[in-house]
C-alpha positions, 0 to 999 in steps of 0.5 A: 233705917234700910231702903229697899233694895229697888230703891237703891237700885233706882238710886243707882240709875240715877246717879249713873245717868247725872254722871253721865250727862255731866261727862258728856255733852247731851246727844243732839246738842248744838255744835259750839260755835268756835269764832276764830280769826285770821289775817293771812293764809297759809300761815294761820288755819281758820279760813282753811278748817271748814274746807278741809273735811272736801280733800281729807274727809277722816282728818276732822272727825269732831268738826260738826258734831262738837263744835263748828268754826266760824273764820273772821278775817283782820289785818293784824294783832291789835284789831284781833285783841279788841275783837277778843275783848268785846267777845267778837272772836272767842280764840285770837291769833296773837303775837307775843306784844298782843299778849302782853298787852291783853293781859296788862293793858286791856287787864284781859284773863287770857290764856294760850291754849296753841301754836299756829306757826313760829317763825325765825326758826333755824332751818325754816324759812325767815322773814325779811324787810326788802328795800329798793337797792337804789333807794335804801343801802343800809338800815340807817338810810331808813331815817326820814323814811316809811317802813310797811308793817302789816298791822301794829300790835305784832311781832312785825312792827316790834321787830322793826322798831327793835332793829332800827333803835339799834341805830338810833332811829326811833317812830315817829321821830325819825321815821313812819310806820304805815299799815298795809296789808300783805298782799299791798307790801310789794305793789307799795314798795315798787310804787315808792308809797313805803321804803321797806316792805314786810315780805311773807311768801309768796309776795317774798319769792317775787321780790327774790327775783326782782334785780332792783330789790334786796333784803335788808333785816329779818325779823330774827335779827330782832328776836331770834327764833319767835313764838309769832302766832299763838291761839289764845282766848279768855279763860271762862270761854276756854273753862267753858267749852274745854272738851270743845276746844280738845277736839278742835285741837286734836283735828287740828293735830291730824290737820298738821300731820297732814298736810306735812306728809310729803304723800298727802302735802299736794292735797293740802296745797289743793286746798289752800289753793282753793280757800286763797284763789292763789295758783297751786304753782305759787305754793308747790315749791315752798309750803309745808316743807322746810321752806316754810315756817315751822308748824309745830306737830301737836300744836305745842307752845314753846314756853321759854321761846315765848318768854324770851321774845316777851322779855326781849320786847321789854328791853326794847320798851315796845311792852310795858311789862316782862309778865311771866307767860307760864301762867296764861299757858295752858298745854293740856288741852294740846297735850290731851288731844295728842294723846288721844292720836298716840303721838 
């Protein structure tokens, strides 16, 4: 049987056009809303993405048209793994512990789609418990005592709880741990509410110059270099909203980029400044150098860090399994964004 060759021309448009609106997203559609949380600034992103388009306008081209972010603020890994299971947030910022429990504990198909910042790395900065020299000598002075962690379910709380076993000191039989948040370590330690304070910058740099203070460990001492803060998010959310999720990471490339460049860093301070209400004074001497932590410039997960510092976690008996994380990674989102900037 023959068709008529405008018939078939006919059939072609058609064709044409349904494989194009399967390609691309229909034109006036809906930005995808991107539910992201966040604990602190500068180490995590989400507080800081709306505002960046006021001091660099050509960083975050996709941002309004493809998708939206809309930053949720919690106090640490384990609220931000139970936001992600009820659907609150569709990407977490989670430690290696979160991970691992979300996959085994909470049976959650996950998958590791970034890096926000890995910490403990060598020519980076790294971060430290701090005790009051007159108070605390060694780390097994800690017994009987309260160590602040900033929420548990992190890298925080695991790393502690590694290095005080070394001594044989175990929670809550030996000592406590107390949730605080950040900004309340330092106030909490000098007034003798905790005995070790977990210090990031620039709360870190006021403790540097208090006399009656000192560092006791770091976090490195538990892990070596940490995968500390990943992005990751349920599969059929990611499965979903791929081409979204590409352009939120290759603007967040741009974003890197930027506020590393020694010529455009003083805006990237202006920002994070204006988002955290902190002087620009508090951050000039230390964020985005080498002072800071490391910021990884394509957003790339390290693979085999990560599955060291999960394997480690298991030794210590502070995740009930070793699972391996090459499976719930998946860089080619990160890896399609980079190539689309020709880095």
């Amino acid at each position: 049987m023959e068709f008529p060759a405008r018939a078939l021309r006919n059939a072609a448009i058609v064709a044409g056009l349904a494989a194009a609106m399967t390609c691309a997203p229909m034109a006036g559609a809906e930005p995808v809303v991107i539910k992201v949380d966040w604990t602190v600034v500068p180490q995590q992103f989400a507080p800081l993405i709306p505002g960046v388009p006021r001091y660099a306008p050509d960083l975050y081209r996709n941002y309004g048209k493809s998708y939206v972010v809309e930053p949720i603020r919690f106090q640490g890994g384990g609220v931000s793994l139970s936001a992600l299971a009820v659907g609150e947030t569709h990407l977490s910022t989670l430690s290696p512990q979160a991970l691992v429990l979300g996959i085994v504990n909470a049976k959650l198909d996950l998958r590791v789609i970034g890096q926000q910042i890995s910490t403990e790395m060598p020519g980076h900065l790294q971060t430290w418990f701090w005790v009051k020299k007159d108070r605390i000598a060694t780390v097994d002075d800690l017994k009987g005592k309260v160590v602040g962690i900033s929420a548990r379910g992190s890298a925080i709380d695991a790393a502690a709880a590694i290095v005080l076993a070394r001594h044989g000191l175990a929670a809550p039989r030996d000592f406590q741990f107390l949730e605080l948040a950040f900004p309340f370590q330092l106030d909490a330690l000098r007034a003798g509410k905790i005995d070790a304070a977990i210090l990031i910058p620039p709360f870190s740099a006021d403790a540097a110059s208090d006399p009656t203070l000192k560092p006791l460990f770091s976090l490195g001492e538990a892990f070596g270099p940490l995968e500390t803060s990943i992005w990751a998010g349920k599969r059929d959310f990611i499965e979903k909203n791929r081409a979204a999720l590409v352009d939120f990471l290759e603007d967040n490339q741009r974003m890197r980029r930027w506020m590393l460049d020694p010529k455009t860093r003083p805006d990237a301070i202006r920002l994070l400044s204006d988002v955290s209400k902190v002087p620009v004074g508090r951050y000039a001497d230390w964020v985005y150098s080498d002072k800071d932590y490391y910021y990884d410039p394509k957003a790339m997960v390290d693979v085999s860090r990560l599955q060291k510092n999960v394997d480690d976690m298991k030794r210590a008996g502070i995740v009930p399994a070793a699972i391996e994380v090459a499976p719930y990674v998946d860089q080619s989102l990160a890896e399609e964004a980079a190539a689309r900037i020709g880095r």
